[in-house]
C-alpha positions in Angstrom: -72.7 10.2 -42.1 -71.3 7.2 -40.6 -68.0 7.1 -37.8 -65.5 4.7 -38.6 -64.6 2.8 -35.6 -61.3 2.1 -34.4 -59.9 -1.1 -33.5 -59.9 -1.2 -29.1 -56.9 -1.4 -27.0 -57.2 -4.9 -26.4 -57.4 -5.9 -30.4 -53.9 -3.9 -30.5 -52.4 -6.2 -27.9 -53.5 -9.6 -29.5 -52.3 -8.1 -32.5 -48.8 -7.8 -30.7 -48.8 -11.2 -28.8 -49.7 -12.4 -32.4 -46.3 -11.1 -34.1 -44.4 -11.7 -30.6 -45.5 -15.6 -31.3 -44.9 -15.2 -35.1 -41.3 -15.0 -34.3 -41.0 -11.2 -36.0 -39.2 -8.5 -34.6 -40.7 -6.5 -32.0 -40.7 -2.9 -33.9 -43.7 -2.4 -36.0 -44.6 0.0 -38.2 -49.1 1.1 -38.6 -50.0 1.3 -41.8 -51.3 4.4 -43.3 -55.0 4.9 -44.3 -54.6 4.8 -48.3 -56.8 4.1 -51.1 -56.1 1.2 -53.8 -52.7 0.7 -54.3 -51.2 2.1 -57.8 -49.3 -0.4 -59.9 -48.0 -3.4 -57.2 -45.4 -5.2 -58.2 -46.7 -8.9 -56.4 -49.7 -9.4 -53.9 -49.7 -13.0 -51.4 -52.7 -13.8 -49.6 -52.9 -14.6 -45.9 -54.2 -18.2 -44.8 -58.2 -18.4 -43.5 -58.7 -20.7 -41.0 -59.8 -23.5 -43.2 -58.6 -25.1 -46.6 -61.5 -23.3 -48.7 -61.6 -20.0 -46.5 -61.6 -17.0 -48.4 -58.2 -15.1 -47.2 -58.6 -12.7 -44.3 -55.5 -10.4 -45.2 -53.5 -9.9 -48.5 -50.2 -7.7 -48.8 -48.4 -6.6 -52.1 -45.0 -5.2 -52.6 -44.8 -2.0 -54.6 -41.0 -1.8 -55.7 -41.5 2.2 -56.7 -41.7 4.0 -53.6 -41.0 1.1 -51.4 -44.2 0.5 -50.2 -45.8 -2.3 -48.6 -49.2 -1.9 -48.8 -51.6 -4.6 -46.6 -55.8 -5.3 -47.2 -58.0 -6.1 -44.4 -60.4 -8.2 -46.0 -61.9 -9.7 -42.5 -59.6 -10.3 -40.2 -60.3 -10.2 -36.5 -57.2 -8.6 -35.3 -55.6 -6.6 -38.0 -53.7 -7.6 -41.7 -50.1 -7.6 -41.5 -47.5 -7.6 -44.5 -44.3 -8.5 -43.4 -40.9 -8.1 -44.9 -37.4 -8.9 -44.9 -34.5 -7.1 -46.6 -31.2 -8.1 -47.3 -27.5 -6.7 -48.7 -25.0 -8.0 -50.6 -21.9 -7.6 -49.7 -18.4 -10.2 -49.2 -19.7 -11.9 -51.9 -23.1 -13.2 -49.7 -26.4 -11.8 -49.1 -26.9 -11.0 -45.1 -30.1 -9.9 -43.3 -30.2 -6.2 -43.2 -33.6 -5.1 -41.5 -36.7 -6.3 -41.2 -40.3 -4.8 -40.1 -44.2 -5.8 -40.5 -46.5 -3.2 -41.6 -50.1 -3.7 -39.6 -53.2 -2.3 -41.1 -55.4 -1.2 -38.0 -57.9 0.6 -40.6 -60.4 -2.2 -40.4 -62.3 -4.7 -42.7 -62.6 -3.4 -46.2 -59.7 -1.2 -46.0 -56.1 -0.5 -47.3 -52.8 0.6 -45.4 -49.6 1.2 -46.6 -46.1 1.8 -45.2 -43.0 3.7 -46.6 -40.4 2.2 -46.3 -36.6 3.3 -48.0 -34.7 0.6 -48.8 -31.3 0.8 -50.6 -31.5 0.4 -54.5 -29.9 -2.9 -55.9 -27.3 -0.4 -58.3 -26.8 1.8 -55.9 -23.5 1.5 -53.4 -25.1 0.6 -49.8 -23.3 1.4 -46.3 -21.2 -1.5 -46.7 -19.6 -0.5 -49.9 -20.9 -2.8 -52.3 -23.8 -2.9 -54.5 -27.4 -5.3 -54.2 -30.1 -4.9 -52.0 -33.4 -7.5 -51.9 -36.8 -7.6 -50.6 -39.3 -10.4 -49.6 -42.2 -10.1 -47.9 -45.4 -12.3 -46.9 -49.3 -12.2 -45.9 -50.6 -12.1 -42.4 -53.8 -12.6 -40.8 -55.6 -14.0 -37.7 -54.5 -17.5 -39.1 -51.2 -17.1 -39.9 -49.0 -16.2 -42.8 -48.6 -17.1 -46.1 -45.4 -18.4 -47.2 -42.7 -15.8 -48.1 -42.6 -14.2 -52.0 -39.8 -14.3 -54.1 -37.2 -12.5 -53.6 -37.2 -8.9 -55.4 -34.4 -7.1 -56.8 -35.3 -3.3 -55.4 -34.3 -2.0 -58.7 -36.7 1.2 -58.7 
C-alpha cells in the first residue's frame, strides 16, 4: 500500500507568489480530490515551458454543477484553472467575481471546485437577467489564453 505524498509548505508558497505575479486575485479556492470529470463542457491546456512541451496542467469548465475541474499532468508547483464571471445588467456585461481553483493533489490527479454562479435566465442581484463564465489553464509556465465566453445556462 503506497502513501500519497503531499505537496510541502514551501511548494504552497511558490504556488501563491505564482498567482500574486499572475495578476489574479488573492482568494483561492483548493481543489477537491475527484476522479475523471463527468461530461465537461470545454478543457484548455496550460503552456510547457517549450514550443513542443507536452502541457503540464489542463482545466475544463463543467457548466452543470459549476465546476471547474483542473489536471496535474506534471507540473512542479500545482495546476490552476482560473476563472472569471461576469453580469449583465444597464445594458453591459461587468466583472462580477472571480477565483482560481489550485489542484494541490499531485501529478496524475484531478481536482475540482464548486462553485455557484448565477444562471443566465435567472434574475441576478442586480435585477436583470445574464450571467457568463470564462476560464483558462495554469501551470508552472504560465497560462493558456482565456476560453470563450460561456452562457451558464445549466
Amino acid at each position: 500500500m503506497s502513501v500519497k505524498a503531499k505537496r510541502p509548505a514551501f511548494v504552497v508558497a511558490l504556488v501563491a507568489l505564482f498567482v500574486l505575479l499572475a495578476g489574479t486575485p488573492a482568494a483561492a479556492t483548493i481543489a477537491d480530490p475527484a476522479g475523471s470529470p463527468p461530461d465537461v463542457t470545454d478543457c484548455l491546456y496550460a503552456p510547457g515551458p517549450y514550443s513542443n512541451s507536452p502541457p503540464p496542467a489542463q482545466a475544463c469548465f463543467r457548466a452543470y454543477g459549476d465546476q471547474i475541474w483542473v489536471y496535474d499532468f506534471d507540473t512542479p508547483y500545482a495546476a490552476i484553472g482560473m476563472w472569471e464571471n461576469q453580469l449583465y445588467y444597464g445594458g453591459a456585461w461587468h466583472a462580477y467575481r472571480s477565483d482560481d481553483c489550485q489542484n494541490l493533489e499531485g501529478e496524475g490527479e484531478w481536482g475540482v471546485c464548486n462553485y455557484d454562479f448565477y444562471e443566465d435566465g435567472t434574475t441576478h442581484k442586480f435585477g436583470d437577467k445574464g450571467s457568463r463564465v470564462r476560464f483558462r489553464a495554469c501551470g508552472a509556465w504560465g497560462c493558456s489564453g482565456w476560453s470563450s465566453w460561456w452562457r451558464n445556462n445549466n
